[in-house]
LOMAR-283955 format. One record per residue (C-alpha): residue number from 1; residue in three letters; x negated, y negated, z. Coordinates in pm, whole numbers. Layout:
<rec NUM 'ALA' <X Y Z>>
...
//
This chain:
<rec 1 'UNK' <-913 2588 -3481>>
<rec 2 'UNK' <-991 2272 -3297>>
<rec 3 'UNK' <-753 2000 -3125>>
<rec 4 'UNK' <-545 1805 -3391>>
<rec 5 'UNK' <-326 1501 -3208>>
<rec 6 'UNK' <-123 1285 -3491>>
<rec 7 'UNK' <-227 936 -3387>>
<rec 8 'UNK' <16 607 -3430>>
<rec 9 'UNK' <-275 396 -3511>>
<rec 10 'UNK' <-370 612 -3844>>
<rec 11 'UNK' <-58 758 -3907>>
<rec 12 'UNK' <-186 1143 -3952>>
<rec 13 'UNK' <-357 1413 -3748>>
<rec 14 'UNK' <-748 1366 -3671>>
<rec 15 'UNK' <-954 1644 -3503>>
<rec 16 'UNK' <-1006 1544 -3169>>
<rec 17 'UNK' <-1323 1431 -3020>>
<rec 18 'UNK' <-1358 1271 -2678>>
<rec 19 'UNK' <-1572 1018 -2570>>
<rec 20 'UNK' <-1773 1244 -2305>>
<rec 21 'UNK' <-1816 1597 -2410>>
<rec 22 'UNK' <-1553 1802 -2235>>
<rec 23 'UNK' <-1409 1524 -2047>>
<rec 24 'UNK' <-1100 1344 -2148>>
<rec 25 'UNK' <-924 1030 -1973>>
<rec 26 'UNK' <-530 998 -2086>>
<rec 27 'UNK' <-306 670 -1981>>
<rec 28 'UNK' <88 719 -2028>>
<rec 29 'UNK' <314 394 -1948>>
<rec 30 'UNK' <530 539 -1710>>
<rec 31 'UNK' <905 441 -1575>>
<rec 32 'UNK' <1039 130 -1486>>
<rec 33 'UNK' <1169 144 -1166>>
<rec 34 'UNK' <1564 -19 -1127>>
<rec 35 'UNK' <1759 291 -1185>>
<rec 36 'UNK' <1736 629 -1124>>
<rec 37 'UNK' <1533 811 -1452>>
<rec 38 'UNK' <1740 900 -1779>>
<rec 39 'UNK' <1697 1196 -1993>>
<rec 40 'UNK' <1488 1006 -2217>>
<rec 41 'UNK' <1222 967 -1933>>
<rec 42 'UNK' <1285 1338 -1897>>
<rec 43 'UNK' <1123 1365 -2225>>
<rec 44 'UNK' <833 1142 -2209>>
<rec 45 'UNK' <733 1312 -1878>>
<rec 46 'UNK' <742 1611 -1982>>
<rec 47 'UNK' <563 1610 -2356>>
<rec 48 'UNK' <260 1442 -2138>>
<rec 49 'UNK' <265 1667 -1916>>
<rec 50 'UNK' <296 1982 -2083>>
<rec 51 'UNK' <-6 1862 -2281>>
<rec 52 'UNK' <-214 1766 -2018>>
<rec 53 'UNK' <-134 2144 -1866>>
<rec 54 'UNK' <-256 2291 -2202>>
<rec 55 'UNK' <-566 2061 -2231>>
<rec 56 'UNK' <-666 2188 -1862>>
<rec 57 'UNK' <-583 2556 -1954>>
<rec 58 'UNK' <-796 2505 -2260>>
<rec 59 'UNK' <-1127 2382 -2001>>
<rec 60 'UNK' <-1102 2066 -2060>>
<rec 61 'UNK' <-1138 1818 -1747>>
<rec 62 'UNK' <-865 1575 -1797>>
<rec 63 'UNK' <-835 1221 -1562>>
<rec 64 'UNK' <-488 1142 -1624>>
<rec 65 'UNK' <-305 847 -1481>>
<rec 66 'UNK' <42 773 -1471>>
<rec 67 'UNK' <170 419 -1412>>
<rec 68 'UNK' <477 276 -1172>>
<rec 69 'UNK' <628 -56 -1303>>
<rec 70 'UNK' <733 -180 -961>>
<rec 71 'UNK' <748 -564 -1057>>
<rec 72 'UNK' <991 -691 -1368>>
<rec 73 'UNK' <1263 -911 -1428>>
<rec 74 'UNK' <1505 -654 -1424>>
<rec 75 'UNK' <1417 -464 -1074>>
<rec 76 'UNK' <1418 -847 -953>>
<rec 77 'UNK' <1790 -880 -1073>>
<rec 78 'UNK' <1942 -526 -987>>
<rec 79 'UNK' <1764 -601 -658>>
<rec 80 'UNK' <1918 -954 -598>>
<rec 81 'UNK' <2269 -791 -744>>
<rec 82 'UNK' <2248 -536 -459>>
<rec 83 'UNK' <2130 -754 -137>>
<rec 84 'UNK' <1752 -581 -153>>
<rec 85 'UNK' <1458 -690 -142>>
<rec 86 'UNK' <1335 -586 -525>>
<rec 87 'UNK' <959 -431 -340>>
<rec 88 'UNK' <1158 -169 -156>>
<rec 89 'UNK' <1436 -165 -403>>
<rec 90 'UNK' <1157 -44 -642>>
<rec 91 'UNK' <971 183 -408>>
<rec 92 'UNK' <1303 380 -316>>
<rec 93 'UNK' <1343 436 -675>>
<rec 94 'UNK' <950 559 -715>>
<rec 95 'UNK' <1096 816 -445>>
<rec 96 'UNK' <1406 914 -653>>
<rec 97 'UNK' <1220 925 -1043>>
<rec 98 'UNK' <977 1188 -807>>
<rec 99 'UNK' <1241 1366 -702>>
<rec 100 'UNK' <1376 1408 -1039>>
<rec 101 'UNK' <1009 1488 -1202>>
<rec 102 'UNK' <963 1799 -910>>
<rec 103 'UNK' <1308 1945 -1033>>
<rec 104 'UNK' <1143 1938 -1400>>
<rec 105 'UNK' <817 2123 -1276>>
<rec 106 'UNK' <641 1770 -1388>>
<rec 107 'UNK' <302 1707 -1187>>
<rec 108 'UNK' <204 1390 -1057>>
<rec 109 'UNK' <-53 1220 -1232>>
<rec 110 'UNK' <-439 1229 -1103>>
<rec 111 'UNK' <-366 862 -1034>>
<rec 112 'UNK' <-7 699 -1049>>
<rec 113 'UNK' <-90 328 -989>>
<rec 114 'UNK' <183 62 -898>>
<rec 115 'UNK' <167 -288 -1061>>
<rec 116 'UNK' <225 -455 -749>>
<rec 117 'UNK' <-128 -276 -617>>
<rec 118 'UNK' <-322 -431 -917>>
<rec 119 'UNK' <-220 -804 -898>>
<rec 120 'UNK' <-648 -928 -878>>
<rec 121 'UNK' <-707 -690 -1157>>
<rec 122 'UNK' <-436 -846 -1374>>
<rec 123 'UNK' <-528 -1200 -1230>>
<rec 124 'UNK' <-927 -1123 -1376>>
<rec 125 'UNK' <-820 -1016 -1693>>
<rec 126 'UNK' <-607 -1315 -1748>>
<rec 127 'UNK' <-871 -1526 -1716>>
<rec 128 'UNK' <-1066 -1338 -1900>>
<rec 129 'UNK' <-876 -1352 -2144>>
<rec 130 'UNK' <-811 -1806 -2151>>
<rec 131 'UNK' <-1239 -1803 -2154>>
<rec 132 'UNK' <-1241 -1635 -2456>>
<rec 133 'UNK' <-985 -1857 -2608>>
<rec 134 'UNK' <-732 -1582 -2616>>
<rec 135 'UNK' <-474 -1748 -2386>>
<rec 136 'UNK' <-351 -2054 -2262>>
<rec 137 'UNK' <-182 -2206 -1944>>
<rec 138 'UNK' <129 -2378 -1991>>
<rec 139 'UNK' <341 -2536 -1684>>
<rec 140 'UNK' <233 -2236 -1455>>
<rec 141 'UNK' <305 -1990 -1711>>
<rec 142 'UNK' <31 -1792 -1881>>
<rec 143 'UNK' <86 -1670 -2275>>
<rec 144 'UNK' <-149 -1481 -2480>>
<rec 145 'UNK' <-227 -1674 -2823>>
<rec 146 'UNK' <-117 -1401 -3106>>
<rec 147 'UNK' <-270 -1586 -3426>>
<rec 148 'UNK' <-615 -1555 -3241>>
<rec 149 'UNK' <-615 -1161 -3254>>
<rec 150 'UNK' <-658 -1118 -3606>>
<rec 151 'UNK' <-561 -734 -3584>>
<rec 152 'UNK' <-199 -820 -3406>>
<rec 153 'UNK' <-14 -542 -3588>>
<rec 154 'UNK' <-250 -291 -3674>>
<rec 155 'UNK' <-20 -36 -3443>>
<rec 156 'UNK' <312 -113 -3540>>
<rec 157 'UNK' <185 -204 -3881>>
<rec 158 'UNK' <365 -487 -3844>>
<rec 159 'UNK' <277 -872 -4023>>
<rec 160 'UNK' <274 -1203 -3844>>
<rec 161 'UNK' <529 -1314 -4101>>
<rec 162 'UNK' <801 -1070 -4040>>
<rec 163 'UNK' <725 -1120 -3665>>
<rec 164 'UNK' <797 -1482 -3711>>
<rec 165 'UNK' <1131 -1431 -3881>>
<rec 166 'UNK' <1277 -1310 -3633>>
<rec 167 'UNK' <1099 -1435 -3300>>
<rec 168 'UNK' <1226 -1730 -3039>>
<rec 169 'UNK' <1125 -1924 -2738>>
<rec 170 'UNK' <1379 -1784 -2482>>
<rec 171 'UNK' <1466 -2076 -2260>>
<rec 172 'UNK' <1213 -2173 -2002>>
<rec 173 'UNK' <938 -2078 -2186>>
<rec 174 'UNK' <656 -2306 -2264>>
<rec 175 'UNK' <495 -2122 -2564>>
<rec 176 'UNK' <291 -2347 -2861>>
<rec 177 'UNK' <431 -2052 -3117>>
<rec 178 'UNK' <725 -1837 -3094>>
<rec 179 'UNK' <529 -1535 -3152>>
<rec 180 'UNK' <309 -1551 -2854>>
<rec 181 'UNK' <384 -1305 -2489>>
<rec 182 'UNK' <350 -1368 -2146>>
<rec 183 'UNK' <25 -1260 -1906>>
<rec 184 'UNK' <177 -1448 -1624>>
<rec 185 'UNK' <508 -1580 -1555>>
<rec 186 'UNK' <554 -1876 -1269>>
<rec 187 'UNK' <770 -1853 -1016>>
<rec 188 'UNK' <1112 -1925 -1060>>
<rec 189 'UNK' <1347 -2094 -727>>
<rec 190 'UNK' <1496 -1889 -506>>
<rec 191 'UNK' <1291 -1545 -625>>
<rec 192 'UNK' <1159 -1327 -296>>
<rec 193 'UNK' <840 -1429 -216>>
<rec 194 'UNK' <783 -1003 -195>>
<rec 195 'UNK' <744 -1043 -585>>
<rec 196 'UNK' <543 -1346 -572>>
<rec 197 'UNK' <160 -1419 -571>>
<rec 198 'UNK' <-99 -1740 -587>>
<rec 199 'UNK' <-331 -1719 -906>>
<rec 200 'UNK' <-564 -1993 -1048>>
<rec 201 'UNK' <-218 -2141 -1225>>
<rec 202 'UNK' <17 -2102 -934>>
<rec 203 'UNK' <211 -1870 -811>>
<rec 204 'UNK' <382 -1659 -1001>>
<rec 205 'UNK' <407 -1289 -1099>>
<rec 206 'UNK' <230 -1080 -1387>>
<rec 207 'UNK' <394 -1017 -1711>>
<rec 208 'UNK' <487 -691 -1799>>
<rec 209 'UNK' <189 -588 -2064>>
<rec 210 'UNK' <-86 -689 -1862>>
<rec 211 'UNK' <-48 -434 -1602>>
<rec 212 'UNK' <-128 -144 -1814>>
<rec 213 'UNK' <-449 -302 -1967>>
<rec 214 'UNK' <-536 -404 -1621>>
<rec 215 'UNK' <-478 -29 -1465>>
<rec 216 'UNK' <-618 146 -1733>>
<rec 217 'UNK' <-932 -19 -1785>>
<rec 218 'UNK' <-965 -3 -1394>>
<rec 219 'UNK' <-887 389 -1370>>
<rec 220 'UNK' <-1024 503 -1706>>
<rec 221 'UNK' <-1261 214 -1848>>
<rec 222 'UNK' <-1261 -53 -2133>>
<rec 223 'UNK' <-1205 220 -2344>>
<rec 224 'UNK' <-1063 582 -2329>>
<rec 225 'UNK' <-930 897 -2532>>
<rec 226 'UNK' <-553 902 -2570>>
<rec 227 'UNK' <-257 647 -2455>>
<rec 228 'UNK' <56 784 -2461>>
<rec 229 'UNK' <439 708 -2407>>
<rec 230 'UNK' <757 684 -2573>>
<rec 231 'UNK' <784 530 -2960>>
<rec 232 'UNK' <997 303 -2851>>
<rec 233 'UNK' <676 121 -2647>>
<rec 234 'UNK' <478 85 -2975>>
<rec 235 'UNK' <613 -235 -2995>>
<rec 236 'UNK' <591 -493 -2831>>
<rec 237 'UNK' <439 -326 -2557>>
<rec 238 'UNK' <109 -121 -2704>>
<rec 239 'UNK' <61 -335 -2976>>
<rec 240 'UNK' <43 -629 -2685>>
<rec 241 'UNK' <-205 -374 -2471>>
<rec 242 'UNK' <-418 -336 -2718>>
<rec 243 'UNK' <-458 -715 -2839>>
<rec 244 'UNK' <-468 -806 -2482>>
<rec 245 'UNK' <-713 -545 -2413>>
<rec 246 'UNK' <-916 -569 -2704>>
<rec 247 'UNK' <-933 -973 -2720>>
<rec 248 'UNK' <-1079 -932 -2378>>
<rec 249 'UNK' <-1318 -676 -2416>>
<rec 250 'UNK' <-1400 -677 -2793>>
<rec 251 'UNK' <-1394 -253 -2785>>
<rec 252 'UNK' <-1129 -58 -2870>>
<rec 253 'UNK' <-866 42 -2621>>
<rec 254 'UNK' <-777 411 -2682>>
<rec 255 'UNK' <-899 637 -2940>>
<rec 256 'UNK' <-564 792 -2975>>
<rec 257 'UNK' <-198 701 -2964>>
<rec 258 'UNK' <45 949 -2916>>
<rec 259 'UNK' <423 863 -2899>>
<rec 260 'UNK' <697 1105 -2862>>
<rec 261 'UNK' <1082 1063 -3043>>
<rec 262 'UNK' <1368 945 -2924>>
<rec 263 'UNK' <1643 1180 -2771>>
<rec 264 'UNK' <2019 1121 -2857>>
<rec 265 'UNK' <2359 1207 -2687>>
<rec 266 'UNK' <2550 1442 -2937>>
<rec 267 'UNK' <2417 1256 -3237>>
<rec 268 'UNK' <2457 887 -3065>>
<rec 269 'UNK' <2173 678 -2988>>
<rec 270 'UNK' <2250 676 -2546>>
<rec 271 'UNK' <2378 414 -2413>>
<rec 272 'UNK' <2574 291 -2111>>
<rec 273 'UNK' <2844 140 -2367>>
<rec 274 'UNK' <2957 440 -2522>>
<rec 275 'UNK' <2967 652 -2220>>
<rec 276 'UNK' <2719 884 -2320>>
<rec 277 'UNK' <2462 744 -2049>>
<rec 278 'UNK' <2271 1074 -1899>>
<rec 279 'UNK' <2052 1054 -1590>>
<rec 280 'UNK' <1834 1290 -1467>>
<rec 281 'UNK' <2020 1353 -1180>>
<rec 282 'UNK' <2321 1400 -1376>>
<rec 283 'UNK' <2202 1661 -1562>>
<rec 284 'UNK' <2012 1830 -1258>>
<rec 285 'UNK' <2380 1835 -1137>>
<rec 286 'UNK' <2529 2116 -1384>>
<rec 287 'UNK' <2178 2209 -1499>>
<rec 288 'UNK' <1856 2406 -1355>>
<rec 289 'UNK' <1541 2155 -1436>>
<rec 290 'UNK' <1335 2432 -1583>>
<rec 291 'UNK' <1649 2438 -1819>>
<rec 292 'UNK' <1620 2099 -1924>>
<rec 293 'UNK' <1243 2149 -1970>>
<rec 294 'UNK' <1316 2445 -2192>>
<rec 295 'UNK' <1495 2242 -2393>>
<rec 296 'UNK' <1319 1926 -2411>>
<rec 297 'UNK' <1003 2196 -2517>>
<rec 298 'UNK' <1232 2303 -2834>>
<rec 299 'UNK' <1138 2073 -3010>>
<rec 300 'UNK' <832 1895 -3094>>
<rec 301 'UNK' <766 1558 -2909>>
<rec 302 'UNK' <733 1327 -3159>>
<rec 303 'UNK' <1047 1442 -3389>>
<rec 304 'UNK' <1402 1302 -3264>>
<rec 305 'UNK' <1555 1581 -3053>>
<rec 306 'UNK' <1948 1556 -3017>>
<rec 307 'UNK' <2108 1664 -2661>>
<rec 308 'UNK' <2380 1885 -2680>>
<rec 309 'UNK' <2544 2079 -2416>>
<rec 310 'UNK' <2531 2366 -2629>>
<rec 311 'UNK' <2165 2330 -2684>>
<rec 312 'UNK' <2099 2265 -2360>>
<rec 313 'UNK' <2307 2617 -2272>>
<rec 314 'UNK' <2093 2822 -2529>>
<rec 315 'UNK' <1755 2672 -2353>>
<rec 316 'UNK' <1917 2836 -2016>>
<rec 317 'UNK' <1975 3117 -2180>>
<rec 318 'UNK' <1627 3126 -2288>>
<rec 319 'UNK' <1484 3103 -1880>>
<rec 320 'UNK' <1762 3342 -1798>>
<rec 321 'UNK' <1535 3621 -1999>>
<rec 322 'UNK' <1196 3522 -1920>>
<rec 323 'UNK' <1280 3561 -1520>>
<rec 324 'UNK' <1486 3845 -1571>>
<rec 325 'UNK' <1190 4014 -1790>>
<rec 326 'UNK' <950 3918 -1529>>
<rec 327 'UNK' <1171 4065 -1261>>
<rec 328 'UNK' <1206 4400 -1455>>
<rec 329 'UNK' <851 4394 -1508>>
<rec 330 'UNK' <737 4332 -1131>>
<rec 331 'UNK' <1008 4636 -1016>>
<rec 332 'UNK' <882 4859 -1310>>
<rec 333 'UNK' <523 4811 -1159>>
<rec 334 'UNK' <616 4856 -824>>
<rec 335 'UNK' <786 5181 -917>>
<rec 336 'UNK' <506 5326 -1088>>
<rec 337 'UNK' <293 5218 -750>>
<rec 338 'UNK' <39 5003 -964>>
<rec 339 'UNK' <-217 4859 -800>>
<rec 340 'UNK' <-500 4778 -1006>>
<rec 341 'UNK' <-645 4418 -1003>>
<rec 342 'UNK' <-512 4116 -1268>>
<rec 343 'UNK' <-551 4221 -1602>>
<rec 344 'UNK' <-667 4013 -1872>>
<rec 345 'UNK' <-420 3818 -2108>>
<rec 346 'UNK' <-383 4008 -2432>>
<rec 347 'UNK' <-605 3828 -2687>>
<rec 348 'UNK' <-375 3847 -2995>>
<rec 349 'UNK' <-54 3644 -2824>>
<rec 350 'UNK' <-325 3408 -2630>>
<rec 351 'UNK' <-460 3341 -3003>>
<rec 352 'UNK' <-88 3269 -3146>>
<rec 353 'UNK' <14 3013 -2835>>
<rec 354 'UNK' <-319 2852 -2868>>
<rec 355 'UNK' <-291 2793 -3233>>
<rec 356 'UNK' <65 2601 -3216>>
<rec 357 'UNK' <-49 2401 -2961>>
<rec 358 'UNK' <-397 2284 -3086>>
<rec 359 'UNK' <-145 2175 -3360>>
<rec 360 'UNK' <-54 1837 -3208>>
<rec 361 'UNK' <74 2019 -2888>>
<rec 362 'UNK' <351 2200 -3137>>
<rec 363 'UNK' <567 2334 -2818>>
<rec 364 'UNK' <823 2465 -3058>>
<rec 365 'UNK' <605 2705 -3234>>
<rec 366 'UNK' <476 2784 -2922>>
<rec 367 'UNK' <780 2873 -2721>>
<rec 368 'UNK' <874 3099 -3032>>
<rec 369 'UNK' <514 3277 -2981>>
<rec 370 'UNK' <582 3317 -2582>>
<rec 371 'UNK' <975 3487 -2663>>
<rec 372 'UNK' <758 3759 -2875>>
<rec 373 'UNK' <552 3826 -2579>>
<rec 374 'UNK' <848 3842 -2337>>
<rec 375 'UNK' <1013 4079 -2630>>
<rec 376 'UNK' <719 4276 -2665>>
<rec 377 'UNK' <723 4332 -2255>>
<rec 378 'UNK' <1103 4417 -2230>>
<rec 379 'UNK' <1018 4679 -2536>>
<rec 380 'UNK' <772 4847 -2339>>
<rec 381 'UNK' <919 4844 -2006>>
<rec 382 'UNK' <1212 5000 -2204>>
<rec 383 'UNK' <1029 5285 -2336>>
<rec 384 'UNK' <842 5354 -2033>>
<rec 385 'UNK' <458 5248 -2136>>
<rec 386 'UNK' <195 5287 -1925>>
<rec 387 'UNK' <204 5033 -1637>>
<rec 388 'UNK' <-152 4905 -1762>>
<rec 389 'UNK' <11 4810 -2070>>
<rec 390 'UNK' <299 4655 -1895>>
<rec 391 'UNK' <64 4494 -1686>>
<rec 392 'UNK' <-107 4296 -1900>>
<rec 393 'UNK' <181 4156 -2114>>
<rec 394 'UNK' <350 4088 -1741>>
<rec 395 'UNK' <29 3831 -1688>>
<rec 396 'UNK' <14 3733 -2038>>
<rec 397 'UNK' <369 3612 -1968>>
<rec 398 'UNK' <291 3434 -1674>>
<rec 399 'UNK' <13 3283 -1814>>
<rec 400 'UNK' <195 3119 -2128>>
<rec 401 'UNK' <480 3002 -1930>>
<rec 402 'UNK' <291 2856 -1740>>
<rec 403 'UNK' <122 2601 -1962>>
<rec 404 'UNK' <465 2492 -2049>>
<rec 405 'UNK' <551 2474 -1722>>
<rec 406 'UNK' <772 2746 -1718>>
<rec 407 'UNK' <841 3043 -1472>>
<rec 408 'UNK' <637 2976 -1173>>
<rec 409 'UNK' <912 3025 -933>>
<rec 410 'UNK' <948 3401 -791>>
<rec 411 'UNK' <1199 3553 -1021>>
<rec 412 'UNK' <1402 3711 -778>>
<rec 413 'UNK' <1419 3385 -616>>
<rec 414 'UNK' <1460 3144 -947>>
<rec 415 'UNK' <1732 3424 -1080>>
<rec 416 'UNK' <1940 3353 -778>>
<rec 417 'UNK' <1894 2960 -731>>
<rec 418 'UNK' <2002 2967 -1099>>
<rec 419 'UNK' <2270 3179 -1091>>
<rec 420 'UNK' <2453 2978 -798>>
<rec 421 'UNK' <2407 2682 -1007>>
<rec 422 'UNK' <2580 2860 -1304>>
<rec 423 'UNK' <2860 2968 -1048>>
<rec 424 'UNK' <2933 2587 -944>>
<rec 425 'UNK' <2911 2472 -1343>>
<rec 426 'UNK' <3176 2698 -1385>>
<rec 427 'UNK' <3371 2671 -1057>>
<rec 428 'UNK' <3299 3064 -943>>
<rec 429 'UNK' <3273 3072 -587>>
<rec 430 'UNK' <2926 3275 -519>>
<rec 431 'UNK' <3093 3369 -198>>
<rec 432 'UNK' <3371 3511 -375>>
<rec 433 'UNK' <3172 3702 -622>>
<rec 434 'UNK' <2956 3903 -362>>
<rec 435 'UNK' <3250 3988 -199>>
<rec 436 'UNK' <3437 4097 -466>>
<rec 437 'UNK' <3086 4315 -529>>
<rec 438 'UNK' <3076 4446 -121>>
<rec 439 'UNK' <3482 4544 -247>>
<rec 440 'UNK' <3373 4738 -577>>
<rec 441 'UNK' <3109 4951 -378>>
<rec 442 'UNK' <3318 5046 -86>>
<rec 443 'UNK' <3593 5121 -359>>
<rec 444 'UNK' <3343 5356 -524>>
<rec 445 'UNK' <3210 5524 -212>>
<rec 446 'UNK' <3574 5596 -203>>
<rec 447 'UNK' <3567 5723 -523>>
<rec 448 'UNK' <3843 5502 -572>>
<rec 449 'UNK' <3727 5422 -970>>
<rec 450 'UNK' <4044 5249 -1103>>
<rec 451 'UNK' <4021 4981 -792>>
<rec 452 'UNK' <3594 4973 -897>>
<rec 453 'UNK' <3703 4883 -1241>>
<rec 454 'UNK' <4018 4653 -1164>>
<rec 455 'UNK' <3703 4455 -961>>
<rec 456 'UNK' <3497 4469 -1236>>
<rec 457 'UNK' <3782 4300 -1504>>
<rec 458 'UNK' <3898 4107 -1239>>
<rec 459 'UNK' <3577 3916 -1176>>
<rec 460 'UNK' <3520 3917 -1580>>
<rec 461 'UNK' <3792 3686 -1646>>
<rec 462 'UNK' <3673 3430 -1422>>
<rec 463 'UNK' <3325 3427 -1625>>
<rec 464 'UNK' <3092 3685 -1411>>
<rec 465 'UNK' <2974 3957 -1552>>
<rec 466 'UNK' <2859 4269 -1296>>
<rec 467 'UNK' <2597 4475 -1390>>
<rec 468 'UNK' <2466 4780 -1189>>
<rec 469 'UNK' <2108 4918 -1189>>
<rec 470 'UNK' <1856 5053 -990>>
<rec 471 'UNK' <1838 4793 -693>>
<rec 472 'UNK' <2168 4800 -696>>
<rec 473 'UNK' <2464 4608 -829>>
<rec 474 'UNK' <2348 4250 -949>>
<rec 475 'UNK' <2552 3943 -1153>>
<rec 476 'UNK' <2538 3693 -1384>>
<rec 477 'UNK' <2749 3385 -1492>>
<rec 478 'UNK' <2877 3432 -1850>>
<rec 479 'UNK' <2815 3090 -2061>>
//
């Protein structure tokens, strides 16, 4: 079955062809950077990224870049608000958003290009773009000319009439029609001279749609295979790319659009107002990342995905039994001394996970095809198969989860890091618990079974179950 990607610009799936045989260059509009990242960055982040981790697994040589908005009205204010200067205001928050994307198991991008690098690109294009006729100067501002880009809409399918309706010249502006966006934006008194730069119509700043034409075409060429980001950037901001780009260039910008949904907060769009406000950090607080990625993978990226914590508790529950599996796998193996080389991923559940995700990267489907595979390994670990057999669902596993970006800690290691983080959601003191354990085996060695079992209820009612096996007695937070 080949590649099938649902593109914005024709509304349905197309088979997917790239420019260069084998090669494909992706651009994703990345974060704004004057707050620490929000749940629905979570999501962007990692829909790109799981894809770009199944388009590698699937041979294909993919160039993708990542952008930083490091320059923008708002970083200027928050900035100014706070006493900073809004350059190293911006770059502390790069710092924090990667912070955030390690705890998600996102990858950087091949290139992850800052606005403020890219000023002479922008400042080229611009002009590029006023000696086609595209754009004007006005008063040190620069403004691209809408009405001159016949296909202004074709994304958004949008007309210039309904546009007009409900369009305005904000004050300061010096547009000739209300419909027309800013390339560059003059200077404005008593702005750091950090976020300042001299062009050809003074100095000024770029605006913020110009920057991704500018990078992309730098990084990946006039044009390239698929642009991505969140639907909420289909307009103004890609429809904008693409007449900026376009207008300049007369090519098409990107043979594909993806765009994934938007994430709500128990139902309610999110929003600082209504208290329902989640940052990734506040999440990574009560929450393992790879739990939040399980989640976010539940559902496919470009359908609206709600965030509950109940949802959010059955995704844990989820990465509780793959590392668990994987754990009783590895010990199984190592009891049976097997020592043969890497097996070969089992063709029929390699098939299944390829086929939901050729399907417009259908990460639902294909999180339901990796829990057979983890089913299918607990079976036969359970009724004592023969390690090669084990063996090779064990890597087919592995291999799965990790094109979502799933298990690739140790699981001895990820079981524990997890399980402490249960213990704090919950208020259990790990401490506590292991001593409480150290209490129930001494009580048995003194065949002392009543105080073994007191122990045992006594640690149940705060949440923890106990549960004794081969290596010895082990625990787990109840949810």
């Amino acid at each position: 079955m080949p590649l099938r990607i649902f593109s914005t610009l024709t509304n349905e799936k197309q088979d997917f062809a790239p420019l260069r045989p084998g090669r494909i260059g992706m651009y994703v509009c990345g974060i704004t950077v004057y707050d620490l990242a929000h749940i629905g960055h979570a999501r962007m982040l990692t829909a790109f990224d799981t894809a770009v981790r199944f388009l590698r697994w699937s041979g294909w040589q993919v160039h993708y870049v990542r952008n930083w908005t490091d320059v923008d009205d708002k970083i200027i204010r928050r900035a100014g608000e706070r006493g900073e200067d809004p350059r190293q205001f911006a770059e502390r928050f790069i710092e924090e958003c990667r912070r955030d994307m390690q705890a998600l198991n996102v990858m950087p991008g091949d290139a992850e290009p800052k606005a403020t690098d890219h000023i002479p690109e922008m400042v080229a294009l611009i002009a590029q773009l006023i000696e086609r006729g595209h754009a004007y100067a006005s008063q040190g501002d620069v403004y691209f000319a809408v009405r001159r880009f016949p296909a202004y809409g074709k994304l958004s399918k949008r007309n210039l009439d309904d546009l007009l309706s409900g369009a305005r010249v904000e004050p300061g502006e010096q547009k000739r029609d209300p419909l027309d966006f800013a390339l560059w934006k003059a200077a404005k008194p008593g702005e750091p001279p950090s976020v300042t730069w001299e062009s050809p119509w003074g100095p000024g700043r770029p605006g913020w749609h110009i920057e991704c034409s500018a990078m992309s075409q730098k990084y990946l060429g006039i044009t390239f295979d698929i642009h991505g980001g969140g639907k909420d950037l289909v307009f103004p901001h890609h429809e904008n790319e693409i007449a900026q780009s376009e207008a300049a260039s007369g090519q098409d910008l990107a043979r594909y659009w993806m765009h994934n949904g938007f994430i709500t907060m128990d139902f309610e769009k999110m929003s600082k107002s209504l208290g329902n406000f989640k940052t990734i950090r506040d999440l990574l607080a009560h929450w393992d990342g790879e739990a939040l990625r399980a989640f976010l993978l539940s559902t496919h990226y470009r359908h609206p995905i709600n965030f509950t914590e109940s949802a959010v508790a059955e995704a844990d529950r989820r990465v509780d039994y793959f590392y668990e599996t994987l754990a009783k796998g590895d010990a199984f193996l190592t009891a049976k001394k097997y020592t043969a080389g890497e097996p070969r991923a089992i063709e029929e559940h390699v098939v299944a996970f390829r086929v939901a995700m050729e399907d417009d990267f259908n990460t639902a489907e294909a999180t339901a095809r990796l829990e057979r595979v983890y089913g299918h390994l607990n079976a036969r670990i359970d009724s004592k198969a023969r390690p090669e057999e084990v063996a090779a669902l064990l890597h087919t596993a592995r291999t799965l989860s990790h094109v979502l970006g799933l298990s690739s800690r140790a699981p001895l290691e990820a079981i524990r890091e997890r399980r402490t983080l249960a213990a704090r959601r919950k208020g259990i003191d790990s401490a506590w618990v292991e001593e409480r354990i150290a209490a129930r085996i001494a009580a048995r060695k003194a065949k002392d079974f009543a105080q073994a079992d007191a122990i045992r209820s006594e640690v149940a009612v705060r949440g923890v179950e106990l549960r004794d096996g081969p290596q010895g007695t082990d625990w787990r937070v109840l949810l």
